[in-house]
N, C-alpha and C positions, 0 to 999 in steps of 0.2 A: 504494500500500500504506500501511497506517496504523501497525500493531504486529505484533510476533510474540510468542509464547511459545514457549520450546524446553526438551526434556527429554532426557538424555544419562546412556546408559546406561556405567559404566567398564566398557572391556573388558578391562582386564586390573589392575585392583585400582586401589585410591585413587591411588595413584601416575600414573595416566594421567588426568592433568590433562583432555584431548579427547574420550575415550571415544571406543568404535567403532560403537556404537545410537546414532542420532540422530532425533527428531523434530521438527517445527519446524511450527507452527499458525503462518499467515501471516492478519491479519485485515485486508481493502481496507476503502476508505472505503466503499465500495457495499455493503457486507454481505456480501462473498462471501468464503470460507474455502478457503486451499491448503496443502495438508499438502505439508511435502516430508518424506524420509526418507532416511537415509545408514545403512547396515550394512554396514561391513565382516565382520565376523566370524562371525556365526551361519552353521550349516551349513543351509544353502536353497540351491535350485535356483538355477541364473544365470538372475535378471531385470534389466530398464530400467523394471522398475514404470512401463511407459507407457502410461498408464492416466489417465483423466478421466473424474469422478463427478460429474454434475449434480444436481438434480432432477428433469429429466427422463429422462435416460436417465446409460446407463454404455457407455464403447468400453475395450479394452484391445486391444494390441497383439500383444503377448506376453509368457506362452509361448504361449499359445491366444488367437489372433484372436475379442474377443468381444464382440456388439452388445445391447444391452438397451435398449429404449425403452419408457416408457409405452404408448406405442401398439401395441407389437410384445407377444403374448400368450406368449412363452416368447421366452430369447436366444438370439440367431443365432450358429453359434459356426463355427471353420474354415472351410472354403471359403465357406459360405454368408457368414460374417462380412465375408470379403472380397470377397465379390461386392457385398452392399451398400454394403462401403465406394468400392467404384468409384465409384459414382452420384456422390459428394463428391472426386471427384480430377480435375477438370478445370479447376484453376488453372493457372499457370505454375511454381510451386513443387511440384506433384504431375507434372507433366511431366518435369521436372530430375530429382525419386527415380527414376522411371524408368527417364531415362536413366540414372543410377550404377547402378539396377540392371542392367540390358542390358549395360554393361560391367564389369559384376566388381568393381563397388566395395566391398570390406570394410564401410562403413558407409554407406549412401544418404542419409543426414541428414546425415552431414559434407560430402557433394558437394553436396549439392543447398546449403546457406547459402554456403559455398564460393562457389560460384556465383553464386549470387544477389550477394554479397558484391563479386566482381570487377569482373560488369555493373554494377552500379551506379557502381563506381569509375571504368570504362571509360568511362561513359555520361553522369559525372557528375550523378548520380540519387540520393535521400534513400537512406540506406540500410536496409533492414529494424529493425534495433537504433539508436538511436539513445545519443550522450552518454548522457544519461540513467537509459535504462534499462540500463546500460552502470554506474553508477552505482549504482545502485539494485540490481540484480543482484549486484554485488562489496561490498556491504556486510553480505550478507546471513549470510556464513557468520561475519563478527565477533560480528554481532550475535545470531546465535542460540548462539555462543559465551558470549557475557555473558550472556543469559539464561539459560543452564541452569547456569551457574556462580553467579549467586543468586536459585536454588531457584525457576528457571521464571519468574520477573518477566516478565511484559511490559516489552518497551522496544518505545519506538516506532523508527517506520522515516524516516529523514528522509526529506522532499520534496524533493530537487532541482530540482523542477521552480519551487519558489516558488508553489506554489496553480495554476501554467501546463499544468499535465495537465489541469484542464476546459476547456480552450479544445482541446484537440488535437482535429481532426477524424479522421475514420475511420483506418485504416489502408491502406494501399494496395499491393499489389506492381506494381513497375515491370518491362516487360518489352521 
């Protein structure tokens, strides 16, 4: 990641130094742009806004399972959403949501990194998240704090890595 800019709505008068609106424009060295967003307060439906917007296509999760691709001439939305997303669930990390779902887990995303997380411990194996991003993750809500506190400034994002993110090869799940 290179910079952010963040905008922060007060939710409860000047006095709320944090605000409860938040957006946050994340700009990578690569040119690619990640909005995050935090709202407490406005009345809206319960989302996890889990949702990703390319240019080529759009998925979202929920509340409505929804598939949009260049390719595909109208979006694929409910069952049919999720029947396509099948065809993309045969890693070992779409096996693990599975199983939390089969057994009743309140969240499949919290089981399944869980998991991932122990095997690797177990197995002594790199693990998914690294220092790093680990790092780079935990600075991010300071820092789009300082920015919406003078008036949306870009601050940049530091590199942890020292310039050592272009050497990282792929990514890999170990199983």
């Amino acid at each position: 990641m290179d910079y952010l800019v963040s905008l922060t709505a007060h939710g409860n008068g000047p006095d709320d130094k944090l605000g409860k609106v938040n957006s946050t424009l994340i700009h990578t060295h690569r040119g690619i742009s990640i909005l995050l967003q935090l709202d407490v307060t406005t009345p809206r439906p319960y989302s996890r806004l889990q949702t990703v917007c390319a240019t080529h296509g759009f998925v979202q999760k929920y509340p409505i399972p929804t598939i949009q691709t260049a390719t595909f001439p109208n979006a694929l939305t409910g069952e049919e959403a999720l029947k396509e997303a099948e065809k993309y669930m045969s890693n070992g990390a779409a096996s693990l949501w599975k199983k939390g779902h089969e057994l009743g887990v309140p969240n499949e995303m919290n089981f399944t990194m869980d998991s991932r997380l122990i095997y690797c411990l177990r197995n002594g194996l790199p693990m998914d998240i690294d220092v790093y991003d680990a790092a780079e993750w935990s600075c991010l809500a300071e820092l789009s704090q300082k920015s919406a506190k003078e008036g949306s400034r870009p601050i940049p994002i530091p590199d942890f890595t020292r310039g050592r993110w272009k050497e990282l090869k792929e990514h890999r799940f170990y199983f």
